[in-house]
C-alpha positions as CSV (number, residue, x, y, z in Angstrom):
1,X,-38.6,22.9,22.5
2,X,-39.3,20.6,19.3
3,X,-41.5,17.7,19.3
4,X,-41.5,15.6,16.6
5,X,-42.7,11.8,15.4
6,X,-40.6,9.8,13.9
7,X,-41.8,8.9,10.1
8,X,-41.2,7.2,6.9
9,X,-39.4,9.0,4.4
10,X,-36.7,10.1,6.4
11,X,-34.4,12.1,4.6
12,X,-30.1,12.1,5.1
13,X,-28.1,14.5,3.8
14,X,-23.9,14.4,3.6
15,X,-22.3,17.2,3.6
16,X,-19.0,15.5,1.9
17,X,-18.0,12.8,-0.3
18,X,-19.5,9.5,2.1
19,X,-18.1,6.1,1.2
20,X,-20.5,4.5,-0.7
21,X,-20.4,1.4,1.5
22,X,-21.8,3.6,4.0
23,X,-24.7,5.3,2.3
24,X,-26.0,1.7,1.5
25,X,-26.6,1.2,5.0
26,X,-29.7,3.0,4.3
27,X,-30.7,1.2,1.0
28,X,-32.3,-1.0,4.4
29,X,-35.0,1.2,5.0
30,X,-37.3,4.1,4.0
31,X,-34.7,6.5,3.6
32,X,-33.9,9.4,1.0
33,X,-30.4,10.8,0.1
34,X,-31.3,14.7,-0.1
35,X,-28.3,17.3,-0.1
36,X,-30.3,19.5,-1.5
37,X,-32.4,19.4,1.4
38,X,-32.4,22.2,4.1
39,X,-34.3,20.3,6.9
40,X,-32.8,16.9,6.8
41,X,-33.8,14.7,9.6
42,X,-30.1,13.4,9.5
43,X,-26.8,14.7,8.6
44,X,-23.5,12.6,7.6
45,X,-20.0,15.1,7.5
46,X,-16.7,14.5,7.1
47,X,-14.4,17.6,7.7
48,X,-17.1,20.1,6.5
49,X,-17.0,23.4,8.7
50,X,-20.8,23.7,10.2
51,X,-20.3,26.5,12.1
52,X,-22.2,28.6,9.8
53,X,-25.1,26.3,9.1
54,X,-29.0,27.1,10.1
55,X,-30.3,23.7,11.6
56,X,-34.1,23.2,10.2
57,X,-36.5,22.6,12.8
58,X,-36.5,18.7,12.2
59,X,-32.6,17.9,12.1
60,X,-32.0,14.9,15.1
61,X,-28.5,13.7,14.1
62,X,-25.6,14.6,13.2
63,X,-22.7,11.7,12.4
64,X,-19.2,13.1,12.0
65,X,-17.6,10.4,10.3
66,X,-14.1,10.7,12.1
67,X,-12.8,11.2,15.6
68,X,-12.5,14.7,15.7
69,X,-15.8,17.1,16.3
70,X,-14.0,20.8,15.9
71,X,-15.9,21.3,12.8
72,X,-19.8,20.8,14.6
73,X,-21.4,23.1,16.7
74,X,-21.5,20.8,20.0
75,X,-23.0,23.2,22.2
76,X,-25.9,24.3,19.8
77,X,-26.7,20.5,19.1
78,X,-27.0,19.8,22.6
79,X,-29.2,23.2,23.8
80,X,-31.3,22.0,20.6
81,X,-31.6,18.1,21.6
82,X,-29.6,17.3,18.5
83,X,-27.3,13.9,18.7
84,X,-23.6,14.7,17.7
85,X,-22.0,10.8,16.7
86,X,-18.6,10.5,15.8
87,X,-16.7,7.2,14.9
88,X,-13.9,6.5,17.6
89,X,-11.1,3.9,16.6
90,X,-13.1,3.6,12.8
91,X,-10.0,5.5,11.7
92,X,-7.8,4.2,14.0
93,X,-5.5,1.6,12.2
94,X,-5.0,3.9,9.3
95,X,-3.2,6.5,11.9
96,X,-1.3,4.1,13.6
97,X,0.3,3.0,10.3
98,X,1.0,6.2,9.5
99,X,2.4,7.1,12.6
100,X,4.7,4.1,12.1
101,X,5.6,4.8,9.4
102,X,6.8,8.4,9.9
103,X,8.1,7.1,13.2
104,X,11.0,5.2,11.4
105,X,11.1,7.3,8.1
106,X,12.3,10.3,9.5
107,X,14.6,8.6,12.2
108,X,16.2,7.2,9.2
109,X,16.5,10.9,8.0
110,X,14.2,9.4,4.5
111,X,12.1,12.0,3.6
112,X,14.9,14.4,3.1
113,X,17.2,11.7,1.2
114,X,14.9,10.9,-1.3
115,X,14.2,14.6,-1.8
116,X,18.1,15.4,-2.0
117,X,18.4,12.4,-4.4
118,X,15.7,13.7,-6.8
119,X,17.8,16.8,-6.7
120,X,20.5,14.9,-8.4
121,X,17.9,15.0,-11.5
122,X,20.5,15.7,-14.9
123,X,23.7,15.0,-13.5
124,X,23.7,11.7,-15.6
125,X,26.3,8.9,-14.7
126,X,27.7,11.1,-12.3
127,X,24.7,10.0,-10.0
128,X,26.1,6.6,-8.0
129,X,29.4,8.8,-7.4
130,X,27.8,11.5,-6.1
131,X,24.9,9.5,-4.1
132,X,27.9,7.4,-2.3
133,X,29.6,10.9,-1.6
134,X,26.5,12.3,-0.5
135,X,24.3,10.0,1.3
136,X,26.6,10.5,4.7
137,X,24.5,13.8,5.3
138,X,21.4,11.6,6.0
139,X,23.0,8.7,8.6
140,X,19.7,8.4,11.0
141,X,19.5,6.2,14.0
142,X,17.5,2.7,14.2
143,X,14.3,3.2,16.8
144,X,14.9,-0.4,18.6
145,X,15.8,0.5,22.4
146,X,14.7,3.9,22.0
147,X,11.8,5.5,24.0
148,X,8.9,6.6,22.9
149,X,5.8,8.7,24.6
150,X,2.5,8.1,23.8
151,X,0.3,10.8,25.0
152,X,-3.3,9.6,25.1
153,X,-3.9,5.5,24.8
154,X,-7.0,5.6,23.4
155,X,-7.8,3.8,20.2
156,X,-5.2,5.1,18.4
157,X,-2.4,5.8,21.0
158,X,-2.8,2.1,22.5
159,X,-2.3,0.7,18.9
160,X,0.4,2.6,18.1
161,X,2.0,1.8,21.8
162,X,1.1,-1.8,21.5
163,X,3.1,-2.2,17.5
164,X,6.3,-0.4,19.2
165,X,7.1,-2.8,21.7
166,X,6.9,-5.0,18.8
167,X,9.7,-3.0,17.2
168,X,11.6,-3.6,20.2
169,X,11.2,0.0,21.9
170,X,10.6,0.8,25.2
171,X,7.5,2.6,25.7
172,X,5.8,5.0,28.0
173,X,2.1,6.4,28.0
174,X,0.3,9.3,29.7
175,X,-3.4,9.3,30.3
176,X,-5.1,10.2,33.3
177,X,-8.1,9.5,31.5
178,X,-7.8,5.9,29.8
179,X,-11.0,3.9,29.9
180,X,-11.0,0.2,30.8
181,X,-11.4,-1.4,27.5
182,X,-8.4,0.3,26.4
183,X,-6.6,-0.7,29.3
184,X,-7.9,-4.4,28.6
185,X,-6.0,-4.2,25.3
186,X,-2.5,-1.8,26.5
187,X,0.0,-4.0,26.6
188,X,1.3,-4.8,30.4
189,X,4.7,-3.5,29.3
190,X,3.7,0.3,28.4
191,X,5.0,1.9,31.0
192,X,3.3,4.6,32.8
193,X,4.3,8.2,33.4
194,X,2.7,9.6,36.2
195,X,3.0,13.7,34.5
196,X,3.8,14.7,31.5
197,X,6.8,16.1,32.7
198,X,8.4,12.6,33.0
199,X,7.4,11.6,29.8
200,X,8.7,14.4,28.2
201,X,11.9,13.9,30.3
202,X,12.5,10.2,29.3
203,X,11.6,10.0,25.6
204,X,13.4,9.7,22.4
205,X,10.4,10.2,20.4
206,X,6.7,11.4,21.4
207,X,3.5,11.2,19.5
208,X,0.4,12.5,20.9
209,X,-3.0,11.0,20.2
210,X,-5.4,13.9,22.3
211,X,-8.6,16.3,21.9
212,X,-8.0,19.6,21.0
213,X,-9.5,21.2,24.8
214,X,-8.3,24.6,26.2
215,X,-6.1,22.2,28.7
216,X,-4.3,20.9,25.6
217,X,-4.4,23.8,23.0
218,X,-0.6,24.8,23.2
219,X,0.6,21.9,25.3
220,X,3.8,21.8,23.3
221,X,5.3,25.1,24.1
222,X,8.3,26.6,25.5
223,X,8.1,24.9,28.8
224,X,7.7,21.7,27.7
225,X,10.4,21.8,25.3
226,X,12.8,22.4,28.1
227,X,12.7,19.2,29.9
228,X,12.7,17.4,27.1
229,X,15.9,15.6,25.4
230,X,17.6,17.3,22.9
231,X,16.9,16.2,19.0
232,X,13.2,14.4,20.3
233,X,11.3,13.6,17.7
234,X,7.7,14.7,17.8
235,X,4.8,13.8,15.7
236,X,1.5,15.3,15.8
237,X,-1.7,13.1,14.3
238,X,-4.1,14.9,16.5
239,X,-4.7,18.3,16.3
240,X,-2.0,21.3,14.9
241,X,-3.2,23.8,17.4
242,X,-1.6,21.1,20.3
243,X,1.6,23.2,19.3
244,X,2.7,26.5,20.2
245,X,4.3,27.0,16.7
246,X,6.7,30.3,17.4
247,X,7.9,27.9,20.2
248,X,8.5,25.1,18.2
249,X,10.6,27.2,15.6
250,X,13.0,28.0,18.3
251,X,13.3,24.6,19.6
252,X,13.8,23.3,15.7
253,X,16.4,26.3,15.4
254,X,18.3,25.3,18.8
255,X,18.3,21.7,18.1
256,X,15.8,21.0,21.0
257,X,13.7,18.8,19.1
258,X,15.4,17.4,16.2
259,X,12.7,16.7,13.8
260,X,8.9,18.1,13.8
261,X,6.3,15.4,12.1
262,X,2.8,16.8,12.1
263,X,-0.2,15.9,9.4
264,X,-1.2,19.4,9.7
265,X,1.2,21.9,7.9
266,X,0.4,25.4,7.2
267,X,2.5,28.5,6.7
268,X,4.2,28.3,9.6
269,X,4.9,25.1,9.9
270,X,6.6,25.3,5.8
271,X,9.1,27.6,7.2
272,X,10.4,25.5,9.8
273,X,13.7,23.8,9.3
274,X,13.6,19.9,10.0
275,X,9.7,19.4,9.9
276,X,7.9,16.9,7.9
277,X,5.2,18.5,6.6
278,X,1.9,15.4,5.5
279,X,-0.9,16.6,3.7
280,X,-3.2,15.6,6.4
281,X,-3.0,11.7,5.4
282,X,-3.3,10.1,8.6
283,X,-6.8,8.6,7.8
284,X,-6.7,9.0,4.3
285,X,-7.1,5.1,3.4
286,X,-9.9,3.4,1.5
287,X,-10.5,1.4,4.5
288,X,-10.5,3.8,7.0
289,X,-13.2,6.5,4.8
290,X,-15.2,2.7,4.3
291,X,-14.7,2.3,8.2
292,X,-15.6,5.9,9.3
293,X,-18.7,5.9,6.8
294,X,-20.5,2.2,7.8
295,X,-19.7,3.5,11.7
296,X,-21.6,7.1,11.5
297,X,-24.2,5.6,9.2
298,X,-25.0,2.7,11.0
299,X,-24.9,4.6,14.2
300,X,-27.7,7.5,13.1
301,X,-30.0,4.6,11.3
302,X,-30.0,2.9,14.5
303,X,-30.6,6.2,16.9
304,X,-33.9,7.2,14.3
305,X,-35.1,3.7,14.1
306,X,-34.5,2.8,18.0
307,X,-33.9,5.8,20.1
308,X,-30.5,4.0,21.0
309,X,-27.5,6.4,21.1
310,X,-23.9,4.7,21.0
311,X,-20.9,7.3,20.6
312,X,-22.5,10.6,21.1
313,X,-20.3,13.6,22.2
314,X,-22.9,15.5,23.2
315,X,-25.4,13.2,24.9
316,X,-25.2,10.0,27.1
317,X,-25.0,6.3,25.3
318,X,-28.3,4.9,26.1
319,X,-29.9,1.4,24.7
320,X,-32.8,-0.7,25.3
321,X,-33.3,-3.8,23.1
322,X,-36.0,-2.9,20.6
323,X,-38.9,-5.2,20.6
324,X,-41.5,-3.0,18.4
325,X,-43.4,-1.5,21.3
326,X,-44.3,1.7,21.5
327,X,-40.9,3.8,22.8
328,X,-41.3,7.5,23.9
329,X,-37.6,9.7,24.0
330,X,-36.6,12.3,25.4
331,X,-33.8,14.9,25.7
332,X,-34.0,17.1,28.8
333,X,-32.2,19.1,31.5
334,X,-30.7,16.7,34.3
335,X,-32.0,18.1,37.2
336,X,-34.5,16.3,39.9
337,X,-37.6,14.3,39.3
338,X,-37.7,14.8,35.7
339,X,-38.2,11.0,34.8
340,X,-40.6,10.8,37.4
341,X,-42.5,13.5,35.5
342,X,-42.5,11.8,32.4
343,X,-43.1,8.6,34.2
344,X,-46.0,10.3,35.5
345,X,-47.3,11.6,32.0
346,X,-47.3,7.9,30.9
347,X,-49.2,6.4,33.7
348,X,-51.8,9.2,33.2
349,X,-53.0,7.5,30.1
350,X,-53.2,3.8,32.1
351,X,-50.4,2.5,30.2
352,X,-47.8,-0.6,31.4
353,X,-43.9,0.6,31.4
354,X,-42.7,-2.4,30.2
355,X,-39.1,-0.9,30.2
356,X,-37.0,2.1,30.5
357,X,-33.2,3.3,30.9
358,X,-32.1,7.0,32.1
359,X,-28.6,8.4,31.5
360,X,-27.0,11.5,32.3
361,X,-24.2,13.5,31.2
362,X,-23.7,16.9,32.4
363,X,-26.1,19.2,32.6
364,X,-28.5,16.7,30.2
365,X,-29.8,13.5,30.0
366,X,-31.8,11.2,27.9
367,X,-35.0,8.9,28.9
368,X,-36.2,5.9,26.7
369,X,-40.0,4.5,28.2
370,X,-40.9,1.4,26.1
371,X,-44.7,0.9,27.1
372,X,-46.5,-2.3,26.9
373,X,-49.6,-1.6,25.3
374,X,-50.8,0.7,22.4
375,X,-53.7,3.2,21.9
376,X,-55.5,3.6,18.4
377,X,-52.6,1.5,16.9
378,X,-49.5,3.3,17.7
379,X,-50.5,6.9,18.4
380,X,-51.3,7.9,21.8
381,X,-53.4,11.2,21.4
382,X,-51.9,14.2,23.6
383,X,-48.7,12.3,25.1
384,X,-46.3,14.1,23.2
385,X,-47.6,17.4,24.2
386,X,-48.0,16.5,27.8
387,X,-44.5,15.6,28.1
388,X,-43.5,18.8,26.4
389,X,-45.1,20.9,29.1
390,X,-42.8,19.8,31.6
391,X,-40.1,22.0,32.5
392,X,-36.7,21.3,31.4
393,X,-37.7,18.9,28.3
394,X,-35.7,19.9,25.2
395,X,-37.4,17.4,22.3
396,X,-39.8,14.7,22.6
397,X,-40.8,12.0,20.1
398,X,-42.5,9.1,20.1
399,X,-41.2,5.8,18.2
């Protein structure tokens, strides 16, 4: 257990190149850009692998600035009491145009016309003759009427989902999980596929916009493959390990699924025949780094300031407008009559809750106490100890 007041002076550290329209997010404040530090009270990462890291004992945050969390330590974070942000939909434009775009490219058979045409490279007027002969290797198909799957409709999926209607395809989605905002902005006309199975079974073309969980590593495998249509296209934006990749070679040899998109090649994947291998572009805009960074910082400068957690992984959102009173936090096991302890440990010093909010998430939760008056300014002599004492607190601080 960790207790810890929040001070001036706080220090940030980035452990990648952060959009500079993010880092001034703290030019507002008493804050220090350190990544030489080793006990940062904040961290802001990109794709940088943490698994190694030691955490110093006064790390609170850590803002991933990007969907994806594979590269954090979740678990430690949360045994530790430390917030794990990432930026959902930041990015989210910037993959749905690529999507699109590699959607219709490689229907078109593009990718591999313009690499046969640079080919052509010293063959001198010969080249029109020999592009008119040759260009009937690389007749595609138009995507208008076709079907496409879109696994997940979260930010990204119900984007792309909503633009391909627009191109006049049909369009199916699978989410068992889709939250109601999203489903405020699907279109009415995505149709839904109750399994997987059926939307394997009725698309031209899939894309999948998931997590990488044990329930999706290897979704795309041998058994999948066979219920879907031959020469389905499949693009991967999400995660490489979605795919069994032995299996996918043999569907790409049989003719299975015609053409494999994915944004994360590797050895494997270069061997393939009828791949399109992307160096990992799908959110590689300007807008989309400028997007990611002002999310992750905004959201760990409001969290050390406030207390106020909005798109943690690990913990529970949790906000109380922020008036300036004294706010004690908390990160502790969810198990019974822990805010009534802490409640408790407040009213011992005859103080006023003037507000409070509890939320749980798993096996943890989060309590914010704003109390009405203050003692000695803004320091309450023994509070923070007190509430450390009781069982099943991870880190207390006072704000």
């Amino acid at each position: 257990m960790t207790t810890t007041t929040l001070e001036k002076g706080r220090t940030i550290k980035t452990l990648n190149n952060i959009a500079e329209s993010g880092l001034k997010v703290f030019s507002k404040g008493d804050y220090i850009i350190d990544n030489d530090n080793e006990n940062p009270e904040a961290i802001v990462v990109r794709s940088f692998n943490m698994h190694s890291i030691t955490f110093g004992d006064q790390l609170k945050a850590i803002a991933r600035a990007g969907a994806g969390v594979n590269n954090i330590p979740v678990d430690q974070c949360t045994e530790r009491g430390i917030v794990v942000f990432n930026t959902p939909g930041a990015n989210a434009n910037a993959v749905k145009e690529m999507v699109l775009t590699t959607l219709m490219a490689s229907s078109r058979n593009l990718f591999a016309g313009v690499a046969w045409t640079k080919s052509l490279q010293g063959e001198g007027e010969q080249i029109p003759k020999l592009v008119e002969a040759g260009k009937k290797q690389f007749v595609g198909k138009e995507i208008k009427g076709k079907t496409l799957g879109v696994i997940g409709l979260g930010a990204i999926g119900a984007l792309v989902a909503n633009d391909a209607l627009d191109l006049e395809m049909d369009v199916i989605g699978f989410d068992p999980f889709i939250s109601v905002d999203t489903a405020w902005n699907l279109s009415r006309n995505v149709q839904r596929a109750m399994t997987l199975e059926q939307l394997f079974a009725e698309s031209d073309y899939i894309t999948v916009h998931v997590p990488l969980t044990p329930d999706t590593k290897g979704m795309f495998n041998e058994k999948a493959f066979s219920v879907m249509k031959a020469g389905v296209h499949i693009l991967n934006f999400s995660r490489g390990e979605l795919v069994n990749e032995d299996d996918m070679e043999a569907a790409l040899e049989s003719g299975t699924v015609g053409q494999y998109i994915t944004d994360f090649p590797n050895e494997n994947v270069l061997k393939m025949k009828n791949t399109v291998p992307i160096p990992h572009l799908g959110a590689s805009t300007k807008e989309s780094e400028e997007n990611c960074a002002i999310m992750a910082t905004r959201q760990v400068k409001e969290f050390l300031e406030t207390g106020n957690i909005k798109n943690s992984v690990n913990f529970p959102n949790a906000s109380l407008p922020y008036t300036g009173k004294l706010r004690v936090a908390a990160f502790h096991e969810n198990i019974p009559n822990m805010v009534g302890q802490i409640t408790q440990a407040v009213s011992s010093y005859h103080m006023n809750i003037a507000d409070m909010v509890n939320r749980s998430r798993g096996g943890y939760a989060y309590t914010m106490i704003d109390i009405d008056n203050k003692v000695n300014g803004d320091v309450i002599p023994g509070l923070e100890d007190k509430i450390k004492q009781i069982d099943g607190i991870i880190t207390t601080r006072v704000i």
